[in-house]
ROBA-224242 format. One record per residue (C-alpha): residue in three letters; residue number from 1; x, y, z. Coordinates in steps of 0.25 Angstrom, whole numbers. Layout:
BEGIN
 code pos    c1    c2    c3
  ALA NUM     X     Y     Z
...
***
This chain:
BEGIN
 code pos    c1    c2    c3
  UNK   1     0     0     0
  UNK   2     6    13    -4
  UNK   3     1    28     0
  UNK   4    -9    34    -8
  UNK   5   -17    46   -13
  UNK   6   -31    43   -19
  UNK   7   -33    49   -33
  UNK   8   -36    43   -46
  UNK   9   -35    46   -60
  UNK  10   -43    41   -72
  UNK  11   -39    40   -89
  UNK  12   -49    35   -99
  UNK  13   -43    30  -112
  UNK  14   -54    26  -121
  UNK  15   -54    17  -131
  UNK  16   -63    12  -141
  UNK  17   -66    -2  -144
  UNK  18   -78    -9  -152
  UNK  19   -83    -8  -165
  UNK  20   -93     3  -172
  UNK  21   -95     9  -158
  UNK  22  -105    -4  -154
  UNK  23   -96    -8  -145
  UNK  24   -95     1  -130
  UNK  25   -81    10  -131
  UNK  26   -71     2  -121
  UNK  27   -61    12  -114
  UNK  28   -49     9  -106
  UNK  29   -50    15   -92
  UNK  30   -38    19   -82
  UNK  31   -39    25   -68
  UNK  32   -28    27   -58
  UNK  33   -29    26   -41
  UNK  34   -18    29   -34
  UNK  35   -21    19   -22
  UNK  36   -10    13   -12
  UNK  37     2    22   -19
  UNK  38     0    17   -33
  UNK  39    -8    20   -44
  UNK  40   -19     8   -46
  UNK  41   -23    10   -60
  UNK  42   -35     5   -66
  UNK  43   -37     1   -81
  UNK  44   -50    -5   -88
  UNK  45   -57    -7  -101
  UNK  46   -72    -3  -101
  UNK  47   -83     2  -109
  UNK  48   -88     9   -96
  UNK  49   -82    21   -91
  UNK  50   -92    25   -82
  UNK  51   -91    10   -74
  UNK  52   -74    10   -77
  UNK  53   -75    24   -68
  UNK  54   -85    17   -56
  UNK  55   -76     5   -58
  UNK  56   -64    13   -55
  UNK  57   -70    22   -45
  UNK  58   -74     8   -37
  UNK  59   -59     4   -37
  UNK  60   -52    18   -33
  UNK  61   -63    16   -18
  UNK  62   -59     1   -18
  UNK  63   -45     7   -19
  UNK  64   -47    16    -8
  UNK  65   -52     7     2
  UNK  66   -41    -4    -1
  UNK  67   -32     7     3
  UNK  68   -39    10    15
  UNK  69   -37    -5    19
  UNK  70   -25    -9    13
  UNK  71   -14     2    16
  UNK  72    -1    -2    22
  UNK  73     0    13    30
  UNK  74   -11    21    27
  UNK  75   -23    20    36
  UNK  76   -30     6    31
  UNK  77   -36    -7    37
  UNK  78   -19   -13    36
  UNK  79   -14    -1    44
  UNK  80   -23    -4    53
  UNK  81   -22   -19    52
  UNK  82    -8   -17    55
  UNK  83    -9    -9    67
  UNK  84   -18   -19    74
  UNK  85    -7   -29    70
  UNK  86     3   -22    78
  UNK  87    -5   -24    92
  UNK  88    -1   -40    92
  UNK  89   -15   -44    93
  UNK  90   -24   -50    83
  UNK  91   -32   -40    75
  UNK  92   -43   -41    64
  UNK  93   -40   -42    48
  UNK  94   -47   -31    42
  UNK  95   -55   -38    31
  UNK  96   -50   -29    20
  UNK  97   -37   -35    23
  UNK  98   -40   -50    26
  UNK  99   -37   -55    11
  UNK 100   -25   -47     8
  UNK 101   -17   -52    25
  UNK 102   -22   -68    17
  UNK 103   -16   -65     6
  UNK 104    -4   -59    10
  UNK 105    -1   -70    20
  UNK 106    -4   -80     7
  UNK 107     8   -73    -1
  UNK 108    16   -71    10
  UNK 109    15   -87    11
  UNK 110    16   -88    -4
  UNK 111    27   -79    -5
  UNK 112    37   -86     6
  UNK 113    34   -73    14
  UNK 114    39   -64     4
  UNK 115    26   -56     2
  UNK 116    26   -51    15
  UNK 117    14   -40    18
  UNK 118    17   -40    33
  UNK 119    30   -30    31
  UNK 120    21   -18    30
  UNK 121    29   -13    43
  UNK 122    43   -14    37
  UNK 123    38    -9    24
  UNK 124    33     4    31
  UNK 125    48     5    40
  UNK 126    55     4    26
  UNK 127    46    17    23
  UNK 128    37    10    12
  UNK 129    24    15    20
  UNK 130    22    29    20
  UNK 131    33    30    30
  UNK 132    50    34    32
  UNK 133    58    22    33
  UNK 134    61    15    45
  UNK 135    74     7    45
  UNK 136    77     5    60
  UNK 137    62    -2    59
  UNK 138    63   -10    46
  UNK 139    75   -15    52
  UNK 140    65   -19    66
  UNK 141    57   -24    56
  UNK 142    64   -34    47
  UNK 143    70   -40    63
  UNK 144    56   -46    62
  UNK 145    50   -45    47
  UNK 146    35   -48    48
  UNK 147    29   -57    39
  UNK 148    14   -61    35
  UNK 149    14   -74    45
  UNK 150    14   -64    56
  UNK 151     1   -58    54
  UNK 152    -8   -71    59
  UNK 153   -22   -68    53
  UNK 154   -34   -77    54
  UNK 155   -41   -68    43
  UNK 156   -47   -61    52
  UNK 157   -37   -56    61
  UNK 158   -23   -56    63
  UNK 159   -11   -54    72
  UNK 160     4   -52    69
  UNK 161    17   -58    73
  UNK 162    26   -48    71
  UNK 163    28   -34    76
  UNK 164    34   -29    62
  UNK 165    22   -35    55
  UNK 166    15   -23    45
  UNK 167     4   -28    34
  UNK 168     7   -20    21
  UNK 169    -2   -27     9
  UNK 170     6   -18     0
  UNK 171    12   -31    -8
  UNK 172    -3   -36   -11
  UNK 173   -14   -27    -8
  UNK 174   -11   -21   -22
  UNK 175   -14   -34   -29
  UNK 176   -26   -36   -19
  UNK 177   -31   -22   -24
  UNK 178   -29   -25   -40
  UNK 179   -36   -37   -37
  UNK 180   -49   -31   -31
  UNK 181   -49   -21   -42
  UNK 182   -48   -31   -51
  UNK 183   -60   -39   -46
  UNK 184   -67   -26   -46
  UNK 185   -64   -23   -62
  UNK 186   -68   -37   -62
  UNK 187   -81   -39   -56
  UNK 188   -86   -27   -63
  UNK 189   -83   -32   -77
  UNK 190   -71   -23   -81
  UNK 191   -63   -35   -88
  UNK 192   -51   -28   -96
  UNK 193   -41   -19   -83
  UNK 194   -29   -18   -76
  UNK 195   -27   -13   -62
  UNK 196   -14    -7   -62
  UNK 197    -9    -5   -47
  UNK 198     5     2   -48
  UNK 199     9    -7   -59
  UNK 200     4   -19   -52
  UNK 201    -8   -23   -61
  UNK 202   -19   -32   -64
  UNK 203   -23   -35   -79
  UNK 204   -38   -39   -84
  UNK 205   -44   -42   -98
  UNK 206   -36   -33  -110
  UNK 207   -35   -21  -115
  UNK 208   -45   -20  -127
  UNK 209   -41   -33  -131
  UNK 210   -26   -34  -129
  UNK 211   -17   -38  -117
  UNK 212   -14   -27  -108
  UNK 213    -2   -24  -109
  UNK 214     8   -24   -96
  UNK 215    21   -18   -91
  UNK 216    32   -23   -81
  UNK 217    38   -12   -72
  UNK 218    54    -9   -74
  UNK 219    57    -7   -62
  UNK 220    70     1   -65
  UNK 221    65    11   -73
  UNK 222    51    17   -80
  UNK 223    48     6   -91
  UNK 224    44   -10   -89
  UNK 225    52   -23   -91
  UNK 226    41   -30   -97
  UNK 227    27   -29  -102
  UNK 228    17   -40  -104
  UNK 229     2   -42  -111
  UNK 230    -8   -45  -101
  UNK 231   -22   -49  -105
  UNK 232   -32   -56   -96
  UNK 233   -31   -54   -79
  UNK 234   -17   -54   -73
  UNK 235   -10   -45   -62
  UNK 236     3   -40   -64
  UNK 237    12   -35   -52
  UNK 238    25   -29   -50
  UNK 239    32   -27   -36
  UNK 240    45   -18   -37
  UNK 241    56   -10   -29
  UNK 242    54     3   -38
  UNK 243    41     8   -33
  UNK 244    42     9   -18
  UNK 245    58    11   -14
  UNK 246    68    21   -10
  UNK 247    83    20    -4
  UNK 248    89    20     7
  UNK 249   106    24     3
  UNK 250   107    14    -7
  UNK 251    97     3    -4
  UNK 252    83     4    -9
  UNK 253    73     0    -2
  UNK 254    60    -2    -9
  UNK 255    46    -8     0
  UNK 256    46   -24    -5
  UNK 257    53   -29     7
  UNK 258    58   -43     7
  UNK 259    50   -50    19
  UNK 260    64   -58    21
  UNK 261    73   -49    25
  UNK 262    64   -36    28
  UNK 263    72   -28    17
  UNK 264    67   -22     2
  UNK 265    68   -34    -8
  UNK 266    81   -34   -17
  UNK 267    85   -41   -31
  UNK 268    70   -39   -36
  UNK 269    66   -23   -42
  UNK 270    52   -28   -47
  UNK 271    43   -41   -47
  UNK 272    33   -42   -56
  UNK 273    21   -55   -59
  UNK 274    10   -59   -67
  UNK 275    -2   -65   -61
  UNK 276   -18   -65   -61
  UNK 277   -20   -62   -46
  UNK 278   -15   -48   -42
  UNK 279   -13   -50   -27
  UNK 280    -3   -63   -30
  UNK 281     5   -51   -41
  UNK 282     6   -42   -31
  UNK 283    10   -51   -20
  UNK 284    18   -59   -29
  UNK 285    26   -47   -35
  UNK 286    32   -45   -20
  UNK 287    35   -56   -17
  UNK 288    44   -59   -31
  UNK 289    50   -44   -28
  UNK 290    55   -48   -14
  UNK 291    62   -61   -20
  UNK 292    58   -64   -33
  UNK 293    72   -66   -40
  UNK 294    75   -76   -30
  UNK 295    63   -84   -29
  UNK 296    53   -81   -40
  UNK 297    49   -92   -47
  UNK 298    46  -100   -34
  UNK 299    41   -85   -28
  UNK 300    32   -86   -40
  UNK 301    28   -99   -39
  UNK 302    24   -98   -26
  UNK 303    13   -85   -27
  UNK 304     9   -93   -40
  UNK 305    13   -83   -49
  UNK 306    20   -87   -64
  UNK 307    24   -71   -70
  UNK 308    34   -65   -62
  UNK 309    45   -56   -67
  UNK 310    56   -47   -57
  UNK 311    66   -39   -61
  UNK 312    78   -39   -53
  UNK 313    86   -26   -47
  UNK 314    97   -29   -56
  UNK 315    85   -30   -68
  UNK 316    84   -43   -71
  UNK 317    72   -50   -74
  UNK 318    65   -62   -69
  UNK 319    52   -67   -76
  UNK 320    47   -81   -75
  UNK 321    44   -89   -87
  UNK 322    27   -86   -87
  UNK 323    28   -70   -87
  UNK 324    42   -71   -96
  UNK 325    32   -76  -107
  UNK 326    21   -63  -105
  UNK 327    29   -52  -105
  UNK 328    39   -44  -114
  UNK 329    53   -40  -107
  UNK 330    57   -24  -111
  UNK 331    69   -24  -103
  UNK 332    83   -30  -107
  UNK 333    84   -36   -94
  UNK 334    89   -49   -89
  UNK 335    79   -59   -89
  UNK 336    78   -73   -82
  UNK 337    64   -81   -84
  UNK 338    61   -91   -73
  UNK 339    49  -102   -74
***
């Protein structure tokens, strides 16, 4: 969760479609929240502009409210969640955050721990929440670094283990978020979209017929390493170090920490995967970041996912075979495919 102002902007490009003017005019219809310090873009394909502008209005107030439950520092149902935590006792889920704690504790199981949602507290002390850095407490904190089997929940309430232990959704609630707003697209019959979260996105139907067509982030300079067609319903995610970072002499020190060691992750500058469900890319995107040149294929593997590609700090590339075959390479990189 990031901090935010609440405003948006909307463009209509219109298109014409259909024959002899029998057919209704389809237009292609773009509108832009900034919501949890990124811009969440919405994309659809409609012959309704009047129901595109309701349909968009309904998201922006989900939006808001998902805000209002979600945040990891701003006043929510987490930050108070947290500070109930922090009493030792045993204190009720709020229900907007009952699925995302079970998932959460699902990947952190499916990830070997590496997709860890309980360091929200040393996530804050490295100055990634709002705050200045903290060093004498991030060095407290990795004495005893928190995981996601200290927080003991029946599904109703829960108790932590661990002083140090902070929940921060910021590695999923994005994906949950694209999701619902995808659900929502759905339900009301809008069947060609993308919901585009900062770059993270989700991809449904075509655009007028033809794939959509999809870029890859370089995460060294303005431009992408890749681009590949999409047509049908697929999330694309990308965790990086460029977005959120800053340094400290001549370390940089950027917000996806490695739950092994407490410290940023190294030898990885972006991670990006293919897969139908947004809330296992965006999970799945952290946890490859955190150690993906190491262990992808069995990293991948185990959070079921089959497109992955990283990009090292030394800009090498690493794809596996299945996404190798979707997408077309723009960089004269080294590239190693793995099955």
């Amino acid at each position: 969760m990031h901090r935010k102002t609440s405003f948006h902007v909307i463009w209509l490009f219109l298109f014409a479609l259909g024959v002899g003017g029998c057919e209704r005019r389809q237009h292609l219809v773009e509108q832009h929240f900034l919501e949890f310090g990124t811009l969440i873009g919405i994309t659809m394909i409609t012959d309704d502009l009047n129901r595109a502008q309701q349909l968009l209005d309904e998201i922006e107030r989900r939006l808001r409210i998902q805000r209002s439950q979600w945040h990891a520092w701003e006043e929510s149902d987490l930050t108070r969640f947290n500070r109930m935590l922090h009493s030792g006792s045993r204190v009720e889920v709020p229900a907007s955050l009952g699925q995302l704690l079970k998932l959460s504790h699902e990947y952190h199981e499916a990830s070997d721990g590496l997709f860890n949602p309980a360091l929200g507290k040393l996530i804050a002390a490295y100055g990634f929440q709002g705050s200045d850095a903290d060093m004498t407490a991030v060095a407290e904190i990795i004495r005893d670094i928190p995981n996601m089997r200290h927080l003991e929940f029946d599904g109703k309430t829960a108790v932590s283990r661990n002083q140090h232990l902070q929940i921060d959704l910021g590695g999923i609630a994005k994906g949950y978020a694209v999701g619902l707003i995808s659900e929502y697209l759905d339900s009301n019959q809008v069947e060609n979209y993308i919901v585009n979260a900062g770059g993270d996105m989700l991809v449904a139907g075509n655009r007028f017929g033809r794939p959509w067509s999809i870029g890859i982030q370089n995460p060294f300079a303005p431009g992408v390493v890749a681009s590949l067609q999409i047509e049908g319903k697929l999330s694309l995610f990308t965790s990086g170090n460029y977005e959120r970072r800053y340094r400290e002499g001549g370390t940089l020190t950027h917000h996806i920490i490695d739950p092994r060691n407490g410290k940023p992750s190294l030898g990885q500058s972006s991670a990006t995967v293919l897969v139908g469900d947004p809330v296992r890319a965006d999970v799945a995107a952290t946890a490859l970041m955190i150690d993906g040149f190491n262990t992808a294929p069995d990293l991948a593997s185990s959070l079921q996912v089959n497109d992955f590609l990283l990009i090292s700090d030394q800009r090498k590339i690493l794809v596996s075979r299945s996404l190798a075959d979707k997408i077309q390479i723009k960089v004269p990189w080294p590239l190693k495919i793995v099955n």
